[in-house]
TIRO-2110 file (N, C-alpha, C; in Angstrom, 1 decimal):
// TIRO-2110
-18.6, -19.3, 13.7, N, 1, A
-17.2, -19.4, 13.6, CA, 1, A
-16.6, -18.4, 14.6, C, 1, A
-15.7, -18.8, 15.5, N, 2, A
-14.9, -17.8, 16.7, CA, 2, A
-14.7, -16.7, 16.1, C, 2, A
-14.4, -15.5, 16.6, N, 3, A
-13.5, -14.7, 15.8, CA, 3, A
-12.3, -14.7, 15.7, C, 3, A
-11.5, -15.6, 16.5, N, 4, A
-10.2, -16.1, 16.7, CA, 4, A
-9.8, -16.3, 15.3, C, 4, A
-10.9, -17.6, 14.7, N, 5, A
-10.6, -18.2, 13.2, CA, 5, A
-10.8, -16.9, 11.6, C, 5, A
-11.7, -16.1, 12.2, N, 6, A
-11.6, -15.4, 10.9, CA, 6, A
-10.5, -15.1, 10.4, C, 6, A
-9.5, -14.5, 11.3, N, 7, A
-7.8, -13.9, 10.3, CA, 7, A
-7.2, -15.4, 9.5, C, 7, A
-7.9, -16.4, 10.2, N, 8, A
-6.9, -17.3, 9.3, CA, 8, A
-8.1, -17.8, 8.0, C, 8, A
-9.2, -17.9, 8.5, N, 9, A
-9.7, -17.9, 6.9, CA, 9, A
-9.7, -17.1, 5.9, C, 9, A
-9.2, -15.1, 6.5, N, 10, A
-8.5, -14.4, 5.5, CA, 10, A
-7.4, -14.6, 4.5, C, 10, A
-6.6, -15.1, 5.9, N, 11, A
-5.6, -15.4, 5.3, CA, 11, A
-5.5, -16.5, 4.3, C, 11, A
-5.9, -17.8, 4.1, N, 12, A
-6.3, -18.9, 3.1, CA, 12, A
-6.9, -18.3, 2.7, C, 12, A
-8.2, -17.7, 2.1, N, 13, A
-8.9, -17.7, 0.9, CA, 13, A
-7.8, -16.4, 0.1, C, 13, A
-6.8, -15.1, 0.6, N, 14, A
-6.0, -14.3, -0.1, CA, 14, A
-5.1, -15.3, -0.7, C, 14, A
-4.5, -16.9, -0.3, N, 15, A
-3.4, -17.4, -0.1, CA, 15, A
-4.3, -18.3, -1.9, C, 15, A
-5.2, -18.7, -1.7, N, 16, A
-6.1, -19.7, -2.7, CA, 16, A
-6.2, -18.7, -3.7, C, 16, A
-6.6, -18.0, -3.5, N, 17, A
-6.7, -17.0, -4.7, CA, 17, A
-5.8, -16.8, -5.5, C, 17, A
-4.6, -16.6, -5.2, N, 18, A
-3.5, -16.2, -5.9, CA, 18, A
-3.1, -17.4, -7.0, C, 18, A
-3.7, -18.6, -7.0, N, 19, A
-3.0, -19.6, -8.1, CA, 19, A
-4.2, -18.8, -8.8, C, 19, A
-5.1, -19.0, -9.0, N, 20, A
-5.8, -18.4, -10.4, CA, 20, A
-5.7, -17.1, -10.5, C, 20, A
-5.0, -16.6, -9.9, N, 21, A
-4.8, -15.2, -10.3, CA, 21, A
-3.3, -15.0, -10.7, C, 21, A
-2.4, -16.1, -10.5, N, 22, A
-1.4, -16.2, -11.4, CA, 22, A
-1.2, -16.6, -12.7, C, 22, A
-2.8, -17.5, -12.7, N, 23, A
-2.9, -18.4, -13.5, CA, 23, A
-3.3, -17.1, -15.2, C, 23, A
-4.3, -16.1, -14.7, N, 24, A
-4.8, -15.5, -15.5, CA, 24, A
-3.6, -14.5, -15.8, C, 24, A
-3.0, -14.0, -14.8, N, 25, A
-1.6, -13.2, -15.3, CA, 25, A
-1.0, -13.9, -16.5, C, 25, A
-0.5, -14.7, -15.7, N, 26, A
0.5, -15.6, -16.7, CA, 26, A
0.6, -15.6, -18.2, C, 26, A
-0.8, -15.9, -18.2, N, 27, A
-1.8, -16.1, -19.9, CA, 27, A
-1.7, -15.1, -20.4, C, 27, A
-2.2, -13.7, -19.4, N, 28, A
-2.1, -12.4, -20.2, CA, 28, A
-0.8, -11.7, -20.8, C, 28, A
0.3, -12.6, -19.6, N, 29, A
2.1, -11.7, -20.4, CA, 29, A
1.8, -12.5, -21.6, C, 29, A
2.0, -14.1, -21.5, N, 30, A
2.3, -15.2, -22.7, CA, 30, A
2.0, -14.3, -24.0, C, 30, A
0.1, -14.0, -23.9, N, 31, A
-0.2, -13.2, -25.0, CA, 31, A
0.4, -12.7, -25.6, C, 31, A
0.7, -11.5, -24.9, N, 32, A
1.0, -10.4, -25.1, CA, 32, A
2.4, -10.6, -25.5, C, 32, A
3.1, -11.3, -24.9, N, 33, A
4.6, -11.7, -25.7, CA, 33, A
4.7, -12.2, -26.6, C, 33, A
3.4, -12.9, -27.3, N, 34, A
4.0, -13.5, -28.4, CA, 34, A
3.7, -12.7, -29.4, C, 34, A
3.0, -11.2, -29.0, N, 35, A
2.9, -10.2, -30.7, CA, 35, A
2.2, -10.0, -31.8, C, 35, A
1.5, -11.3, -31.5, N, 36, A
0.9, -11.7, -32.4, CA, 36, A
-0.8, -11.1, -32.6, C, 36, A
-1.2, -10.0, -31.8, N, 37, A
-2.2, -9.8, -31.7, CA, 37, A
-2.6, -8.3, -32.0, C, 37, A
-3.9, -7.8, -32.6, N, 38, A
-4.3, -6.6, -33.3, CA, 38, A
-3.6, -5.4, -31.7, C, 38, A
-3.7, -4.0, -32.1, N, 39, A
-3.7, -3.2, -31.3, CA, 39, A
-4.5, -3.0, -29.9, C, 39, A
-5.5, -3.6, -30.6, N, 40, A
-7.0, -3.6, -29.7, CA, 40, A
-6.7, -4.6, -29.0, C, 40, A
-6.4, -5.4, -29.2, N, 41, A
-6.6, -7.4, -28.0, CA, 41, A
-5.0, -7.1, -27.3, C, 41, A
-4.2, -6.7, -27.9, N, 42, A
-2.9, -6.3, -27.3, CA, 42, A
-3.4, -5.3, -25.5, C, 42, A
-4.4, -3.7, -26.4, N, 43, A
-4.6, -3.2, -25.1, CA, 43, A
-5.3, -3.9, -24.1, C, 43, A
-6.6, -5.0, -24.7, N, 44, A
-7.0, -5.6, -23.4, CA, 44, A
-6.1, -6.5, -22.5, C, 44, A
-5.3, -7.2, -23.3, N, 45, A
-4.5, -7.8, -22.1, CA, 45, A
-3.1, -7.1, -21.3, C, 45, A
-3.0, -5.9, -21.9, N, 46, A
-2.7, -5.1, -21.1, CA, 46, A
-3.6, -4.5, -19.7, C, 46, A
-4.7, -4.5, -20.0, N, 47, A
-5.6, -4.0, -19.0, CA, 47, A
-6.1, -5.1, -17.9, C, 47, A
-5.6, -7.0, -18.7, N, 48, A
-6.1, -7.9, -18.0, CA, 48, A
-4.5, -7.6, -16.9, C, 48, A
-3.5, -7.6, -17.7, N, 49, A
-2.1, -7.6, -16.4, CA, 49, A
-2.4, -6.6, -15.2, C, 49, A
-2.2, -5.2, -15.7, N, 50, A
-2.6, -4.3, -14.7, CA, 50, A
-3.7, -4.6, -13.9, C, 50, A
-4.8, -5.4, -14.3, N, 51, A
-5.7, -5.6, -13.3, CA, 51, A
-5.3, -6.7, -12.2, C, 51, A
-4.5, -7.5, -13.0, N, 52, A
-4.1, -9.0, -12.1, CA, 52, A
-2.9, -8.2, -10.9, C, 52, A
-1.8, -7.3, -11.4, N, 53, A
-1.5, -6.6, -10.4, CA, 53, A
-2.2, -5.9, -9.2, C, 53, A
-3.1, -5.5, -10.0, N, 54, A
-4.0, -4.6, -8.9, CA, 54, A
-4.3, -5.4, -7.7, C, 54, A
-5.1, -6.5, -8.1, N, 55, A
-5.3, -8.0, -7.1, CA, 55, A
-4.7, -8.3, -6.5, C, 55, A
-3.4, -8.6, -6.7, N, 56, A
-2.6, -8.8, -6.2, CA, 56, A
-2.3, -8.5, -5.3, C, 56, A
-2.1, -6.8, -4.9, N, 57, A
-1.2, -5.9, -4.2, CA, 57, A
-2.3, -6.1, -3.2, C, 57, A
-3.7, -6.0, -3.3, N, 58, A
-5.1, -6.0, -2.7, CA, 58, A
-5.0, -7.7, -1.6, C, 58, A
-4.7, -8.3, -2.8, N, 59, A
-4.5, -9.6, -1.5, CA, 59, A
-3.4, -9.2, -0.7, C, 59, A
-2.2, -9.1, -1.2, N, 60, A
-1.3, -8.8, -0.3, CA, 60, A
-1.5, -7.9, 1.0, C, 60, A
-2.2, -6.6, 0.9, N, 61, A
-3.0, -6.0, 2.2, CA, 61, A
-3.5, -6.8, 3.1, C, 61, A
-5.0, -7.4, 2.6, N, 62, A
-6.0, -8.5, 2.7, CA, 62, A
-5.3, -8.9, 4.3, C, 62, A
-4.3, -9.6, 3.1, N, 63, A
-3.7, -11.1, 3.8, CA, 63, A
-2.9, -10.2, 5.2, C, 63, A
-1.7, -8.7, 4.5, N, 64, A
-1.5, -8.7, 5.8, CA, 64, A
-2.3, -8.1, 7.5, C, 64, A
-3.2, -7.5, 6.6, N, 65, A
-4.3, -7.3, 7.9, CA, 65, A
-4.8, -8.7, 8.5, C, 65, A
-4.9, -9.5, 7.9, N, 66, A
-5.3, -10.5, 8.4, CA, 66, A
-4.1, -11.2, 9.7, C, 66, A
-3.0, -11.4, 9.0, N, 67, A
-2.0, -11.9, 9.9, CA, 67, A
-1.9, -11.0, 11.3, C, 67, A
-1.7, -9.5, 11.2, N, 68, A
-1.8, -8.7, 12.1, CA, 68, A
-3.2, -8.6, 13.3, C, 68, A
-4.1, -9.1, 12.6, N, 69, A
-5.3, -9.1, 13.3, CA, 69, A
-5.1, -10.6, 14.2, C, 69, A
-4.6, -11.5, 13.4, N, 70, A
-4.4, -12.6, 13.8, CA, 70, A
-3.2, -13.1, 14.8, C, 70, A
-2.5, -11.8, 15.1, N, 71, A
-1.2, -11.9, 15.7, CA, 71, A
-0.5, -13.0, 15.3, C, 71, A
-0.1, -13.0, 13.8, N, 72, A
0.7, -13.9, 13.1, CA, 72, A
1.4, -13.2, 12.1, C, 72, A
1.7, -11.6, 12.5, N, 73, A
2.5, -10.8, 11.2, CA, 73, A
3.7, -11.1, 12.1, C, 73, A
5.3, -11.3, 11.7, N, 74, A
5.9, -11.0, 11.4, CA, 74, A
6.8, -10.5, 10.5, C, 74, A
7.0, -8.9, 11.2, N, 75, A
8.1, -7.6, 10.4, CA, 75, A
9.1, -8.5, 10.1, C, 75, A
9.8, -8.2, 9.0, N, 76, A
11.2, -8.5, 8.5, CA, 76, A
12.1, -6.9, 8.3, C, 76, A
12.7, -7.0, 9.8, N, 77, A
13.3, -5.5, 9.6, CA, 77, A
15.0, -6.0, 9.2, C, 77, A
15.3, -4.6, 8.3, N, 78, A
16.4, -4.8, 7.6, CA, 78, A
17.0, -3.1, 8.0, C, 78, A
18.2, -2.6, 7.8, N, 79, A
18.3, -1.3, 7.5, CA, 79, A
18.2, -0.9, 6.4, C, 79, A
17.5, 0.7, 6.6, N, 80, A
17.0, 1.4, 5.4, CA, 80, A
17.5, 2.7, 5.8, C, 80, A
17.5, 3.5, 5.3, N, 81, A
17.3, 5.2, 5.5, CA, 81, A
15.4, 5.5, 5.2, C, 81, A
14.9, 6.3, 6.0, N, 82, A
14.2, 6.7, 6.0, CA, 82, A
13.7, 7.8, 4.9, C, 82, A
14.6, 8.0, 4.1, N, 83, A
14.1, 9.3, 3.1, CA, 83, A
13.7, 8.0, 1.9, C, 83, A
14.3, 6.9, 1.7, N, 84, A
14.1, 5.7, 0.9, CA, 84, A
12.9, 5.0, 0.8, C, 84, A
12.2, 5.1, 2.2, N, 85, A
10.8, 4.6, 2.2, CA, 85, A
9.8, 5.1, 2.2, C, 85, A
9.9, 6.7, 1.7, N, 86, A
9.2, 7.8, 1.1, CA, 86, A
9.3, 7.5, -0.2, C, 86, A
10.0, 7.2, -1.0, N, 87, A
9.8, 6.9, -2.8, CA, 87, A
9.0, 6.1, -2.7, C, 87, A
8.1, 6.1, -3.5, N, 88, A
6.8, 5.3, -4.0, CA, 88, A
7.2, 4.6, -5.6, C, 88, A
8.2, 5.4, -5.8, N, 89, A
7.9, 5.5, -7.8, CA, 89, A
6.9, 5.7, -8.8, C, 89, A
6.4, 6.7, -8.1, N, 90, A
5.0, 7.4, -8.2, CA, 90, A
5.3, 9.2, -8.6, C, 90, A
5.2, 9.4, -9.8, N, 91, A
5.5, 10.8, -9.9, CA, 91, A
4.2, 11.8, -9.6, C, 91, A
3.1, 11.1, -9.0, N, 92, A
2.8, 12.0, -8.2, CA, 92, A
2.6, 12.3, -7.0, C, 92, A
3.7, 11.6, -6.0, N, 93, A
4.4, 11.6, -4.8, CA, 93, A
5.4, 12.2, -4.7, C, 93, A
5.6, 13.0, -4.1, N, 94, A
7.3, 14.0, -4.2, CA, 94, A
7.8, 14.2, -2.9, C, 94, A
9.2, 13.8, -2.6, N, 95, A
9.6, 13.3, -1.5, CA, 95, A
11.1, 14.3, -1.1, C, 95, A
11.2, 14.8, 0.2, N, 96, A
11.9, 15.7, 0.4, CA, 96, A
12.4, 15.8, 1.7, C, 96, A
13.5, 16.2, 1.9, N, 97, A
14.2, 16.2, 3.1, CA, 97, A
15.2, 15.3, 3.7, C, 97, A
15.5, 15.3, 5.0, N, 98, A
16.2, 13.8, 4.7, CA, 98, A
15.9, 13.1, 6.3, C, 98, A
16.8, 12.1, 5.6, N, 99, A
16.6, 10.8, 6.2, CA, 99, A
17.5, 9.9, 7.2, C, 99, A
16.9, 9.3, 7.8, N, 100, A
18.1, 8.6, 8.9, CA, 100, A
18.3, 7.3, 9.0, C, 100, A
19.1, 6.7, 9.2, N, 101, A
19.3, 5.1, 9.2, CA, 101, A
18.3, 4.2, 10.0, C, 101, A
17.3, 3.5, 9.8, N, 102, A
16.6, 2.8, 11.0, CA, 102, A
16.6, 1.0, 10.8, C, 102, A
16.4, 0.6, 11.2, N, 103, A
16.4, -0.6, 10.9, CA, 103, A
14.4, -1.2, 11.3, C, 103, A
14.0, -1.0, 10.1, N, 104, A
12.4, -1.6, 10.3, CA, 104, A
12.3, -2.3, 9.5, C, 104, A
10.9, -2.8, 9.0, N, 105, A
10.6, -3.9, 8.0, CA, 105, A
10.1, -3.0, 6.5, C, 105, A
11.0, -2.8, 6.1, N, 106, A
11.2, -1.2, 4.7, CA, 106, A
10.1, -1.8, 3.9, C, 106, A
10.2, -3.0, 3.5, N, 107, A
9.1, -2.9, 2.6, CA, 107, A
8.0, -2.6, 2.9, C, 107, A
7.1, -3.3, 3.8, N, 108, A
5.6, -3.0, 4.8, CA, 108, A
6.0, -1.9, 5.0, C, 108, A
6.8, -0.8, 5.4, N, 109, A
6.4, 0.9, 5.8, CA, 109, A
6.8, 1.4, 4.4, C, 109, A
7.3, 0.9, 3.3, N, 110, A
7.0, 1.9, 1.9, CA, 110, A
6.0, 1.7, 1.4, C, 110, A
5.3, 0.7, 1.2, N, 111, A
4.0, 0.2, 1.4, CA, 111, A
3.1, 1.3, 1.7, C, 111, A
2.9, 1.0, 2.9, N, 112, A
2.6, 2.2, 3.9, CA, 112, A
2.2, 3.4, 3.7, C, 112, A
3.4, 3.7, 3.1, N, 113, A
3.6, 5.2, 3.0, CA, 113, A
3.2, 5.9, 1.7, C, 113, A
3.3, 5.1, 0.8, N, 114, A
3.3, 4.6, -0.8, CA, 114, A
1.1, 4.9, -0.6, C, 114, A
1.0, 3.8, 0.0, N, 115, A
-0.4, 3.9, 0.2, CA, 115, A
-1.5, 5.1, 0.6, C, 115, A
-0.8, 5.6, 1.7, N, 116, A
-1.7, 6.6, 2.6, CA, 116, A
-1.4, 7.8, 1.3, C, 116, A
-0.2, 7.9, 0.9, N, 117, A
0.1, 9.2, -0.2, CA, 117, A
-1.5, 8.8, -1.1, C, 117, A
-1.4, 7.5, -1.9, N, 118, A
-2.4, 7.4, -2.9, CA, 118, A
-3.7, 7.8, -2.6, C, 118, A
-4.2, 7.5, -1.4, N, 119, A
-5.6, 7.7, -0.9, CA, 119, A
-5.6, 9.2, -1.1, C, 119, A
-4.6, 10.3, -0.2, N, 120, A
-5.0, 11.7, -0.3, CA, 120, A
-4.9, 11.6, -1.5, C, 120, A
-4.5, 11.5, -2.9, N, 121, A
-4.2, 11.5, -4.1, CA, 121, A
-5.9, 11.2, -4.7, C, 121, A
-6.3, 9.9, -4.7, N, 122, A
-7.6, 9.2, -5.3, CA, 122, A
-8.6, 10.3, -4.0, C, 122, A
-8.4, 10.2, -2.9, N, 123, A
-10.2, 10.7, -2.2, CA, 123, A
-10.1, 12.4, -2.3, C, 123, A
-8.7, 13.3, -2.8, N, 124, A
-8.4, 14.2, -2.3, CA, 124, A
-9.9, 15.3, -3.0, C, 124, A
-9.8, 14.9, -4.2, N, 125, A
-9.1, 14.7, -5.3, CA, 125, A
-7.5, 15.6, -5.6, C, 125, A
-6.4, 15.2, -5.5, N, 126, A
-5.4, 16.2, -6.0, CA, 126, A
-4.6, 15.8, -6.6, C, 126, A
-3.6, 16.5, -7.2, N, 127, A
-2.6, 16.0, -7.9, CA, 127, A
-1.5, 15.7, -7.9, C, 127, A
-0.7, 15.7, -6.6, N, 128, A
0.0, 15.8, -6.3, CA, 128, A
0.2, 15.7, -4.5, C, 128, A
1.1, 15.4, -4.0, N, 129, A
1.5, 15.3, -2.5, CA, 129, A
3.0, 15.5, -2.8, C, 129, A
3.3, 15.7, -1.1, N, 130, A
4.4, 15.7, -1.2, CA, 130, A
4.9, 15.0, 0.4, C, 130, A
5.5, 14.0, 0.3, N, 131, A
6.3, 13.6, 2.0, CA, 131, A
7.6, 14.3, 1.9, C, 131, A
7.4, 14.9, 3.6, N, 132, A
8.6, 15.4, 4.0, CA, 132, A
9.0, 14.6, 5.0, C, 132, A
10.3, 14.8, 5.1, N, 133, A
10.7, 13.6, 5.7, CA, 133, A
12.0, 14.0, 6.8, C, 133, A
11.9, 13.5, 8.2, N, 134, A
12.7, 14.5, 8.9, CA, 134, A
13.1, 13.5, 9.7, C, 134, A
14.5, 12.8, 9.3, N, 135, A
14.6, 11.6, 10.4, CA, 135, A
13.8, 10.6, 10.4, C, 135, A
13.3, 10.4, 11.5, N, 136, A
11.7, 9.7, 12.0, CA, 136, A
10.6, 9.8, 11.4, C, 136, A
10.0, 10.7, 11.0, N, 137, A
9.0, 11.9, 11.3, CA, 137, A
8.6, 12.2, 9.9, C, 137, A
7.4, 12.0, 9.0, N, 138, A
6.9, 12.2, 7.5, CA, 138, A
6.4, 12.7, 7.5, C, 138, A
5.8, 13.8, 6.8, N, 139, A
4.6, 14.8, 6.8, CA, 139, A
3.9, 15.0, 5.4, C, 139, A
2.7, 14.2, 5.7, N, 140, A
2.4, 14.2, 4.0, CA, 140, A
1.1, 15.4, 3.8, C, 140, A
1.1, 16.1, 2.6, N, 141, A
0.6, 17.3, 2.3, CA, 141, A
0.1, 17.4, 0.9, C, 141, A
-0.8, 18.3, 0.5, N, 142, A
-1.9, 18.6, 1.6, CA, 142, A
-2.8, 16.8, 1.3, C, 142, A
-3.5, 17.2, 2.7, N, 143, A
-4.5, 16.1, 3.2, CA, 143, A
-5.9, 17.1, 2.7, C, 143, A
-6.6, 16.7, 2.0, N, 144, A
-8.2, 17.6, 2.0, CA, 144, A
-8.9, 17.2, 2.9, C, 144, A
-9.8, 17.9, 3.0, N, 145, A
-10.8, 17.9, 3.8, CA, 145, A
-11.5, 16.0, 3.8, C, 145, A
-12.0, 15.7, 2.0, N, 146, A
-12.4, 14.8, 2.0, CA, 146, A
-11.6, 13.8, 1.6, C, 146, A
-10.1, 13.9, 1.9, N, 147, A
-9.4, 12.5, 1.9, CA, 147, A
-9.4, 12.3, 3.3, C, 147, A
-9.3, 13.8, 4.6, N, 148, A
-8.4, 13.1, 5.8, CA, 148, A
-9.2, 12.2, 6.1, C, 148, A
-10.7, 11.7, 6.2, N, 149, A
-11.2, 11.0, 6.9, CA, 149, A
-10.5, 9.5, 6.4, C, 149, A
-10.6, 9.4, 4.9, N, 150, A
-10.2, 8.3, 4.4, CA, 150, A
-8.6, 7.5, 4.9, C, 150, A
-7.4, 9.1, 5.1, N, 151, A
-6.1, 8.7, 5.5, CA, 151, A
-5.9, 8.6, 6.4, C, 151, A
-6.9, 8.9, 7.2, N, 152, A
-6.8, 9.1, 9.1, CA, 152, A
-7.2, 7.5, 9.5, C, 152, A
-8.1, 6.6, 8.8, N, 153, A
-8.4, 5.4, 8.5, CA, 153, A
-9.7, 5.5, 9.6, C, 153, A
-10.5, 6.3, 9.8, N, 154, A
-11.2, 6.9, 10.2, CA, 154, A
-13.0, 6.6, 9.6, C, 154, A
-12.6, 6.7, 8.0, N, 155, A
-13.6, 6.4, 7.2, CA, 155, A
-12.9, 5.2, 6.4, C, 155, A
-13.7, 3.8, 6.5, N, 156, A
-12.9, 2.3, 5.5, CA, 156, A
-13.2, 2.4, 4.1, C, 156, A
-12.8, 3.6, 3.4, N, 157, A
-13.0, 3.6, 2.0, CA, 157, A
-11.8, 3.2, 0.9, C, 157, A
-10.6, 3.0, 2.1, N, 158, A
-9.3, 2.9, 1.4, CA, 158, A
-8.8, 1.4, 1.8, C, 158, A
-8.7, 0.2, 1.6, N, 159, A
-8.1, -0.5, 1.8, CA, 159, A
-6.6, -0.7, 2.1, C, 159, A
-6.0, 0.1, 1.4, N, 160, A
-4.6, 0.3, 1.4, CA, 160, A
-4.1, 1.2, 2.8, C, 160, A
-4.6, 2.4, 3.1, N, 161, A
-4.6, 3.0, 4.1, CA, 161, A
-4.9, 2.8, 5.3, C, 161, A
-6.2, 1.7, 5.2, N, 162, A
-6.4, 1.0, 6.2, CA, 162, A
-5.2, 0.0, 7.1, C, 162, A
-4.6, -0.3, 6.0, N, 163, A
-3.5, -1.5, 6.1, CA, 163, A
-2.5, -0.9, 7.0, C, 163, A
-2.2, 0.4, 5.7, N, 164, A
-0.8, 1.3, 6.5, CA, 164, A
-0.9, 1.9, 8.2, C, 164, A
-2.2, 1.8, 8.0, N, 165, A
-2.5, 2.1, 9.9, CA, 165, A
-2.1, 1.0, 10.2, C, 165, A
-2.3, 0.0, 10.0, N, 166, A
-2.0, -1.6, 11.2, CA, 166, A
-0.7, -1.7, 11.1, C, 166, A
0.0, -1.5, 9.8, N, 167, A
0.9, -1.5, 9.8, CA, 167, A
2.1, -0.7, 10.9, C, 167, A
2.0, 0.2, 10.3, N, 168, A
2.6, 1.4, 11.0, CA, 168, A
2.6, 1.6, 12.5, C, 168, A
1.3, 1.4, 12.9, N, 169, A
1.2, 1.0, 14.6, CA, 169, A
1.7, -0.2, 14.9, C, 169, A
1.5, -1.4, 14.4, N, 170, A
2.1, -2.9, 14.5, CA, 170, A
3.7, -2.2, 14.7, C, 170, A
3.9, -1.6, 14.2, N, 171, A
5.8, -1.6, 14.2, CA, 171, A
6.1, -0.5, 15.1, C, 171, A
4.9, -0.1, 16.0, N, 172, A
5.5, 0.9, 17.4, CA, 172, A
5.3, 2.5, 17.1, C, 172, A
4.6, 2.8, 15.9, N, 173, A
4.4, 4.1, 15.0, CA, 173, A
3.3, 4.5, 15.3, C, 173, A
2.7, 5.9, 14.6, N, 174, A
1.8, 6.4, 15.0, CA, 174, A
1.9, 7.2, 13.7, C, 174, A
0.2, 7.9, 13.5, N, 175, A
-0.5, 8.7, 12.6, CA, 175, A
-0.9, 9.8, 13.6, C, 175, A
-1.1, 11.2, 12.6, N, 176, A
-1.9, 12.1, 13.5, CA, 176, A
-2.6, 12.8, 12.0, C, 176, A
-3.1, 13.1, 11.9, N, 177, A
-4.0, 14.3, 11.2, CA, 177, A
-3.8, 15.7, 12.0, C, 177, A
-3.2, 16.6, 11.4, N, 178, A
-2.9, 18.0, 12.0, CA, 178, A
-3.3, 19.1, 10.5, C, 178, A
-4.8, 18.9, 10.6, N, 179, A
-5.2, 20.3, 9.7, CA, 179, A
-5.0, 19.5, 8.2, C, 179, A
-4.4, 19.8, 7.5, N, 180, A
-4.2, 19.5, 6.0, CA, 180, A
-2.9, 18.7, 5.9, C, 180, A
-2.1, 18.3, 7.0, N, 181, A
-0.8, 17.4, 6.8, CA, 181, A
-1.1, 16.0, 7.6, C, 181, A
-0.7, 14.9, 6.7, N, 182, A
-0.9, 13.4, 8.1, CA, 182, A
0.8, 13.5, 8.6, C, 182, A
1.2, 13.3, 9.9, N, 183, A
2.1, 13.3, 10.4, CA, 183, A
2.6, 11.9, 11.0, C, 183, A
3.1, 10.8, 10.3, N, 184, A
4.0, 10.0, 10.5, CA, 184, A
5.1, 9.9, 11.0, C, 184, A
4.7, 8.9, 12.4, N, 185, A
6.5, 8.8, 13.0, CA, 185, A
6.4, 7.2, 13.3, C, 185, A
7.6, 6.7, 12.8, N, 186, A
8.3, 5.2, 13.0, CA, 186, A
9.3, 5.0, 13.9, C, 186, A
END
């Protein structure tokens, strides 16, 4: 098979997937809405939803690496402020500074941003980050030793970070690794 065709058979098999993976969501709220179930079968299909999200968000990457590799992403840029696409809704993301009006594609760079925080977070190990945010210009902190490889996209242990690199270059941006901070500009 060309390499031409692989991004689009990424893309279809992320695109196929998602009916059975709506299919098993679906079942799991139904459950779980109708109440009727011990504490115990309640937590599993709590554990089945949160997993069907997790999938989810994972195809969603998937797929958009795929389109971008495939030169078939199109950004949907809207205006945002910049300090906005630093909230993750993640209380252990802490976001500071401020922000300036830009017009990008907000969701794919909160995404993004949302992402690269989680990895220093999961490979750091730490507990906390924080993006600063200056205009243009993000500065996420601290980076460890054994996350930067992972947020620098450097080392493919992060799928989500991975992403936020395509991403974030796709839209005319750039990453740096400077010591213990990744420095983000859009």
């Amino acid at each position: 098979m060309p390499d031409s065709r692989f991004p689009r058979l990424v893309s279809l098999a992320c695109h196929d997937l998602r009916t059975p993976l709506a299919t098993i969501y679906g079942f799991a709220r139904t459950l779980t809405r109708a109440g009727e179930l011990d504490e115990r079968s309640s937590r599993f299909l709590q554990m089945i939803e949160e997993a069907s999200e997790q999938m989810t968000g994972l195809l969603d990457d998937l797929g958009t690496a795929a389109r971008i590799a495939g030169g078939r992403w199109e950004p949907l840029p809207r205006p945002v402020d910049t300090l906005e696409l630093a909230h993750a809704g993640d209380e252990r993301i802490v976001v500071e500074g401020r922000g300036e009006q830009v017009e990008i594609d907000a969701g794919a760079v909160q995404r993004s941003l949302a992402a690269l925080a989680v990895a220093a977070i999961r490979h750091g190990p730490v507990g906390r980050v924080t993006w600063r945010v200056d205009g243009r210009r993000f500065e996420l902190s601290p980076v460890s030793d054994a996350a930067a490889p992972v947020v620098a996209g450097d080392e493919p242990k992060d799928l989500g970070a991975l992403v936020a690199r395509l991403v974030i270059e796709k839209l005319g941006g750039a990453l740096e690794l400077d010591g213990d901070t990744l420095r983000v500009r859009i």
